[in-house]
C-alpha positions in Angstrom: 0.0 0.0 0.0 1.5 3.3 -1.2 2.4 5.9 1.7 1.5 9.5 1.5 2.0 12.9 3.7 3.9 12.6 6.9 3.9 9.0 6.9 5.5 9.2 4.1 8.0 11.6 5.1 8.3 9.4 8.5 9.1 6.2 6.3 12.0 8.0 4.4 13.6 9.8 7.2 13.5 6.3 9.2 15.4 4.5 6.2 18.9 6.7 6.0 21.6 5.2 7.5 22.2 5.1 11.3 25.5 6.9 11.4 23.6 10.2 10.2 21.8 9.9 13.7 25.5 10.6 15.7 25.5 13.8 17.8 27.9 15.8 15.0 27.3 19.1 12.6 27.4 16.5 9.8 24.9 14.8 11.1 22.9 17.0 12.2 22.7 18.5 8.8 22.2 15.2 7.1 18.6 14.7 9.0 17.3 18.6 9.2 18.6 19.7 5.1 16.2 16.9 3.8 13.5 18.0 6.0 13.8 21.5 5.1 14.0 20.6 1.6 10.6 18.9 2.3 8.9 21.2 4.4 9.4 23.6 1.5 8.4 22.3 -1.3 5.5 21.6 1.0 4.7 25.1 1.6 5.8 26.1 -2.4 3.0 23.8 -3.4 0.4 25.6 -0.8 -2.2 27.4 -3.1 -1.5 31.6 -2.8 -4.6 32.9 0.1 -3.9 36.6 -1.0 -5.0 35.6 -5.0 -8.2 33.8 -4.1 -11.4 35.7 -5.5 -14.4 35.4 -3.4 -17.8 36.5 -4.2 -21.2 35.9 -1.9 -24.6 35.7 -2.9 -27.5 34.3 -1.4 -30.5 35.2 1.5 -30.9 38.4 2.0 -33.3 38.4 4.9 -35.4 35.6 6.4 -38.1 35.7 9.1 -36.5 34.5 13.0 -36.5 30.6 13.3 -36.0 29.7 9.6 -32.9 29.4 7.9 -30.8 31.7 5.7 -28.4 30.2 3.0 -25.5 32.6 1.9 -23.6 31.6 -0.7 -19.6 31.9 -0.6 -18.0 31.4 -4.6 -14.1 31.1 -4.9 -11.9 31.4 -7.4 -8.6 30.1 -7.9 -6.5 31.7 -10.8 -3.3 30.2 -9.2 -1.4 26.9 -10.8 -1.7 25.0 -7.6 -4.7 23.2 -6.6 -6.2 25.0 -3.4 -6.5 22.8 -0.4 -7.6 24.5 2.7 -10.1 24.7 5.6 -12.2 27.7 5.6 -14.0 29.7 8.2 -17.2 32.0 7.9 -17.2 34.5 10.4 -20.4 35.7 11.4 -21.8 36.7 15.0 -23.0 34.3 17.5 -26.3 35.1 17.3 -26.5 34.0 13.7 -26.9 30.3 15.0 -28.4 28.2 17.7 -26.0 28.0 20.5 -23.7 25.0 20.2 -23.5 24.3 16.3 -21.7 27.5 15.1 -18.3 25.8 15.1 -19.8 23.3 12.7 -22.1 25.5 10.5 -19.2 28.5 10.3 -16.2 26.2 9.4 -16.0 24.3 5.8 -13.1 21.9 3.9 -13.0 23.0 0.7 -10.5 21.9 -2.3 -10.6 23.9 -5.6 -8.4 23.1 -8.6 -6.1 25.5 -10.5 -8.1 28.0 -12.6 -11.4 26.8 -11.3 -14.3 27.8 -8.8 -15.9 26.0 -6.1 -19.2 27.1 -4.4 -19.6 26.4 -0.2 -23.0 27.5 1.4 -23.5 28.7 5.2 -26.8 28.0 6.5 -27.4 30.8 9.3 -30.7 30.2 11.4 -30.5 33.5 13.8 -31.8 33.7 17.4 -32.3 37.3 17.6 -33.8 40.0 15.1 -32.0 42.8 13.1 -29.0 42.9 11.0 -26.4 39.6 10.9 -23.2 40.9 9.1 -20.4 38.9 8.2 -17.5 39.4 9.7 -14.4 37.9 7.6 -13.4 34.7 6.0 -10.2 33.3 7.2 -8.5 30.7 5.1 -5.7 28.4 6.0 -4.3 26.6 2.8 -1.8 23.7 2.9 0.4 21.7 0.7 0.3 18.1 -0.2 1.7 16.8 3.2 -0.1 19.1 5.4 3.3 20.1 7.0 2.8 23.6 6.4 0.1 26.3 5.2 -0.2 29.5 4.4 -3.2 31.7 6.5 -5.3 34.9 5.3 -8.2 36.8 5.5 -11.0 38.6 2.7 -13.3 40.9 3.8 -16.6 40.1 2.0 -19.4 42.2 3.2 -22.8 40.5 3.5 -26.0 41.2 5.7 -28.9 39.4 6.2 -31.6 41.3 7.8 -33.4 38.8 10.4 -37.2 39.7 10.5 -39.9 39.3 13.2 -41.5 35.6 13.0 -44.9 37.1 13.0 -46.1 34.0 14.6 -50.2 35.5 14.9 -50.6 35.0 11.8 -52.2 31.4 11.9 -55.0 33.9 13.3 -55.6 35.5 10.3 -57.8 33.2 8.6 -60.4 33.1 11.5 -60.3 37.1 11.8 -61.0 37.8 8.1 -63.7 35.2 8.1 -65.3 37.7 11.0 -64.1 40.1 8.8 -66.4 39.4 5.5 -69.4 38.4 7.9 -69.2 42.1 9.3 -68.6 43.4 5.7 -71.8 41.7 4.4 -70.2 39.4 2.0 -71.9 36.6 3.6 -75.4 35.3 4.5 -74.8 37.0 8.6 -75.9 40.6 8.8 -74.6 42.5 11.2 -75.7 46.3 11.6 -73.1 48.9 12.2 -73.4 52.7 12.2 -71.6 53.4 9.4 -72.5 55.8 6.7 -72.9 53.3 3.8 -76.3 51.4 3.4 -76.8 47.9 2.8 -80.3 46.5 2.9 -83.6 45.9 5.4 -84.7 43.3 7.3 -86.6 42.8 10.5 -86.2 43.9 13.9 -84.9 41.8 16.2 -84.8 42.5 20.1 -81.9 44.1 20.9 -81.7 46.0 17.7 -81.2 49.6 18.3 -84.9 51.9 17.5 -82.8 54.4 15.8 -81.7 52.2 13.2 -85.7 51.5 11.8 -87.1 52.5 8.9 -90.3 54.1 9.5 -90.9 53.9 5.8 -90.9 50.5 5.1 -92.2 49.8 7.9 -95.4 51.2 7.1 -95.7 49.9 4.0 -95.0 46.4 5.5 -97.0 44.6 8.4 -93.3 44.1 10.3 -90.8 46.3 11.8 -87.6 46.7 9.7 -84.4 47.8 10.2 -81.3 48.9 8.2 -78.4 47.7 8.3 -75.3 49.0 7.5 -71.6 48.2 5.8 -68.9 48.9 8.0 -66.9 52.1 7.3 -63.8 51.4 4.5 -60.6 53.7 4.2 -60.7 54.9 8.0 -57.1 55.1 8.9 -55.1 53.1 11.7 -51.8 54.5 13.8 -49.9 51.8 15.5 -47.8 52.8 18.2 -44.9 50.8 19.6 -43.9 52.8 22.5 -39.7 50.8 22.7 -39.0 52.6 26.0 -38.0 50.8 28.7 -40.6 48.9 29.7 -41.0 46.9 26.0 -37.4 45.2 27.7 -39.0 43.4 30.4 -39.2 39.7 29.2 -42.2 37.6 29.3 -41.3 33.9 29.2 -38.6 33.9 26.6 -38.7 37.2 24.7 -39.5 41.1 25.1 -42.5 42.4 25.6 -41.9 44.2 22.5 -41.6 41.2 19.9 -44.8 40.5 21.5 -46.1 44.0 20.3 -45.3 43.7 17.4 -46.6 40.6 16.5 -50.3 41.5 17.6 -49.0 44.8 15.4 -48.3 42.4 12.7 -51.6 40.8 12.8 -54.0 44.1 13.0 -51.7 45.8 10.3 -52.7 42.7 7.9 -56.4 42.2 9.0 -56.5 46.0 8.6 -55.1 46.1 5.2 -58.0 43.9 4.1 -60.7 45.7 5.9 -59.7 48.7 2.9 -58.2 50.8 6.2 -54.7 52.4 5.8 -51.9 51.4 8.5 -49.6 53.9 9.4 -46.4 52.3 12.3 -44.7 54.9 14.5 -42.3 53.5 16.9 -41.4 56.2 19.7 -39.4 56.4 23.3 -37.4 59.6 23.2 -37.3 60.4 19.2 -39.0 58.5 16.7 -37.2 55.2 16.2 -39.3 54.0 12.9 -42.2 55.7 10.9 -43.5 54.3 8.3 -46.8 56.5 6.1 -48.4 56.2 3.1 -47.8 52.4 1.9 -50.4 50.4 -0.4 -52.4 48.0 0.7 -49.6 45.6 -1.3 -46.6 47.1 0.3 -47.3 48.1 4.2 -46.5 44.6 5.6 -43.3 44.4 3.8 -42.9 47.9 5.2 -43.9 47.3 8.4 -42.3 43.7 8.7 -39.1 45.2 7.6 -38.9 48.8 9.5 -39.8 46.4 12.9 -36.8 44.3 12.2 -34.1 46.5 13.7 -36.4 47.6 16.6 -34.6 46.9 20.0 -36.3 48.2 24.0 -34.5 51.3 24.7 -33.5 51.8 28.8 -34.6 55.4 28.9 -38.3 56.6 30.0 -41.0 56.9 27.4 -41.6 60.8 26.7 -45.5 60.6 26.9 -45.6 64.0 26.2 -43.3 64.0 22.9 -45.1 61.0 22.0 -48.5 62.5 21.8 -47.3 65.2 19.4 -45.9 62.9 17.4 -48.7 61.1 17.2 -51.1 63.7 16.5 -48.4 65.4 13.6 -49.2 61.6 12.3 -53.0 60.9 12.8 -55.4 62.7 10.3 -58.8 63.6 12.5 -60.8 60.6 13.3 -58.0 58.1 13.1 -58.1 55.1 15.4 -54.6 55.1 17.4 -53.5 52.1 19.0 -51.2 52.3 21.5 -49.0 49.0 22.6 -47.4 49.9 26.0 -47.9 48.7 29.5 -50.5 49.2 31.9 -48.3 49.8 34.9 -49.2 51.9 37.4 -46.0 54.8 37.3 -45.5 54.5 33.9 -49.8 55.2 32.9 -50.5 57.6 35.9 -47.1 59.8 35.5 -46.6 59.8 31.8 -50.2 58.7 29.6 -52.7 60.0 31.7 -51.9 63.7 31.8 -51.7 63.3 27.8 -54.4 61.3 27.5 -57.2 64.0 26.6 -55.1 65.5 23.8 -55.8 61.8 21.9 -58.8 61.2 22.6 -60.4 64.3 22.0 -59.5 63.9 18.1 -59.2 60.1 18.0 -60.8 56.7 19.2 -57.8 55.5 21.4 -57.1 51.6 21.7 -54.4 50.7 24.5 -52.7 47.4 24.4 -50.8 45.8 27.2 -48.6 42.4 27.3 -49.7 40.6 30.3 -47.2 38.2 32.4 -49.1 34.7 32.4 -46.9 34.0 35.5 -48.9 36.6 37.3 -51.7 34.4 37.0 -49.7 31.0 38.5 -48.7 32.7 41.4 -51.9 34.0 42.2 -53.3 31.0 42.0 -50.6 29.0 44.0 -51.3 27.7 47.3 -49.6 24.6 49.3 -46.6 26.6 52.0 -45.7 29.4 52.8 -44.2 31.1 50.3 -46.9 30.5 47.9 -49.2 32.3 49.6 -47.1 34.9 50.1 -46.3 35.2 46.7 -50.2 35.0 45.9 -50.9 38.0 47.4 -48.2 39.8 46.1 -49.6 38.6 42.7 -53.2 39.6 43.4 -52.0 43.5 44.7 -49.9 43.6 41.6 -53.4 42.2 39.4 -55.5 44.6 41.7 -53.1 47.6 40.2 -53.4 46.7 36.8 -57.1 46.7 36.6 -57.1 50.1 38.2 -54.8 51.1 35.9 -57.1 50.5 33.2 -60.0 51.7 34.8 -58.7 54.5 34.9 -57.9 54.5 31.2 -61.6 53.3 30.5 -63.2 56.0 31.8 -61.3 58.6 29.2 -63.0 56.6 26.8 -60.2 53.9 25.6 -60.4 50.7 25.0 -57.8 48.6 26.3 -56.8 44.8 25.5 -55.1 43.6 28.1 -53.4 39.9 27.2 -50.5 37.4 28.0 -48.3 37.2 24.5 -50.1 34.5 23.1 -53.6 35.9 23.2 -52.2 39.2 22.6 -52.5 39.3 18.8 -56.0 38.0 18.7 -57.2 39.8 21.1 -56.0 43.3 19.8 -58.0 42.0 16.7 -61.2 41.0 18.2 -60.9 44.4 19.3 -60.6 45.9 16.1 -63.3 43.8 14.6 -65.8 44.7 17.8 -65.2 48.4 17.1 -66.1 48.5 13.4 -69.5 46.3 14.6 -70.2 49.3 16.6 -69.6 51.4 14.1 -66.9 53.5 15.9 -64.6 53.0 13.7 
């Protein structure tokens, strides 16, 4: 069987005669000159790292908890074949903890005057921008004794979008959606302005909405009924002060915002209502106006992407101007933030009437579901202790948005699951009653 590399080498170093092996200049010289002369030609033969050509191409942006292929071509226009391992640099949060080291690093062999193509498959954990860092190649010759080591810069981003996990509610919502619009056999009345048909009166149907006219040319009381108003227009708020960092199970309260966001924006969009985003703590962090029914998602999906909690105070009061520079007259404003005491009572309150005066005002919250457990825990000591720390902090938070209530806003208060749904029940409930 033929030998290669440093076995090889081993094999012909072992066969020279022993007297080489003596402790003398001559001997010395005898073992290390055809080494060197190996160990050269080794590294001679290593392919050049400086001449590579590298390209990339590939994913440019992919929703969190899929994958992201990006493409890495190289060239080789030297004589020598290139064999070398190769590494990808990109930041940790690019992959799931532990398999970086294998997805990042790749063995690659391109012949002289040809290309090769190696794909890294990114699957992020975090939202925003992933940029590459470098890619560091280590080339070797046909023993592997030596190599030659570089570096390309090869600038590449992927831009890691929200998952916007809600939307598996969708379907259900815009089912509710055409029932309220008349497109199916269920009437429902609202107050709008546009007129669909008669029928009869039902209990519970409100007397203003008869028709005295048919009804006295008909032996039955009839009613109209009405097609909810179209092209009313919608301001989402993401308030990304400092509490939108508070986690709730494993994320933000803000990725939870802005997946119920997500969800109204889209069920919105299809209701024939325009969605306007404004993100706010201190200054404006994203705004995003005037998008076609085709492009707001994208829009919204993509200005939400680099969207991080910042640790500074909300400005309630800068907030609200923004919001009313914004908000055309008789725009529906809905306002994802929390219902804490401090935060409503010392910022949003004082504000408050400035909104509402011009606006229906919609306040969503992100509830902690583990809240709820402790309230409900029982059994030693402890638990009850922590029960009715739960129930004073539960007792707050309905005060809270009592308080809020009785300026006339509607508030959905939800853990991050029910979140989304619920903010678009809430939609759905106010164009049945016609206030929207």
């Amino acid at each position: 069987m033929a030998l290669t590399g440093r076995t090889a080498l081993l094999a012909a170093l072992g066969s020279l005669p022993v007297g080489i092996w003596e402790p003398s200049w001559t001997g010395i010289l005898a073992v290390n000159a055809p080494l060197a002369v190996v160990c050269a030609c080794d590294f001679a033969l290593a392919a050049p790292v400086r001449r590579l050509r590298l390209t990339r191409s590939g994913d440019t942006s992919v929703r969190l908890g899929d994958t992201a292929d990006v493409t890495l071509t190289i060239t080789n226009p030297s004589r020598r074949p290139l064999r070398a391992h190769l590494r990808d640099a990109w930041p940790p949060s690019s992959w799931r903890p532990g398999t970086e080291f294998a997805a990042s690093r790749h063995e690659v062999t391109v012949p002289a005057g040809e290309r090769r193509r190696i794909t890294t498959r990114l699957r992020p954990t975090r939202r925003g921008d992933r940029r590459t860092d470098r890619v560091t190649i280590r080339s070797y010759g046909p023993l592997r004794l030596f190599s030659r080591q570089g570096t390309h810069k090869i600038p590449w981003s992927v831009r890691v979008l929200p998952p916007f996990t809600s939307r598996k509610h969708l379907p259900s919502k815009l089912a509710r959606l055409r029932e309220l619009d008349g497109r199916t056999s269920v009437l429902t009345r609202g107050e709008g302005t546009e007129f669909d048909s008669l029928r009869e009166y039902v209990p519970g149907d409100d007397t203003r909405s008869i028709d005295w006219r048919a009804t006295a040319r008909r032996t039955t009381v009839v009613v109209r009924t009405w097609r909810p108003e179209r092209d009313r227009h919608i301001l989402l708020v993401l308030d990304t002060g400092r509490t939108s960092a508070g986690r709730v199970g494993d994320a933000p309260r803000l990725d939870a915002s802005m997946d119920a966001a997500l969800l109204l924006a889209a069920l919105a969009s299809r209701a024939g209502d325009r969605v306007d985003l404004l993100a706010y703590d201190r200054r404006i962090r994203a705004l995003v106006q005037g998008r076609t029914a085709r492009d707001m998602l994208p829009s919204l999906v993509n200005a939400m992407a680099s969207l991080e909690p910042e640790l500074v105070e909300t400005d309630a009061h800068g907030l609200t101007a923004t919001a009313l520079r914004t908000a055309p007259r008789g725009s529906l404003i809905v306002l994802l933030t929390t219902l804490d005491t401090a935060p409503v009572e010392e910022g949003l309150l004082p504000v408050l009437p400035q909104l509402t005066r011009r606006h229906t005002v919609l306040v969503a919250s992100v509830a902690d579901p583990h809240i709820a457990r402790m309230a409900a825990a029982r059994g030693t000591t402890d638990a009850v202790y922590e029960a009715a720390a739960a129930a004073q902090a539960q007792s707050e938070r309905l005060r809270t948005a009592e308080k809020l209530r009785r300026h006339g806003v509607t508030i959905v208060d939800a853990t991050p699951d029910e979140l989304a749904p619920a903010l678009a029940d809430a939609y759905l409930a106010l164009k049945a009653a016609g206030r929207l």
